[in-house]
C-alpha positions, 0 to 999 in steps of 0.5 A: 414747133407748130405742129406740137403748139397745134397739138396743145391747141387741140387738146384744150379745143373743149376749153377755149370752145366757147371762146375761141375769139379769145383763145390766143389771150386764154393761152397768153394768160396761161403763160404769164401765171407759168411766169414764162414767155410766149416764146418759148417752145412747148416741149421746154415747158414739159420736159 
């Protein structure tokens, strides 16, 4: 589970480069326009 969070993390490092202090927000936002929660695992959000 932490490792594929890890690996979606480092997919958009070029993203959230200039903003890493705020980088966990950029992916909290991201996931409040999903409508989804935080908790949920990556992998249920793409398959």
């Amino acid at each position: 589970m932490h490792l594929f969070v890890v690996f979606y993390l480092s997919m958009s490092d070029i993203l959230i480069f200039n903003e890493s202090r705020n980088g966990m927000n950029i992916y909290k936002r991201f996931f409040r326009l999903l409508g989804i929660s935080y908790t949920i695992r990556p992998w249920d959000i793409a398959f």
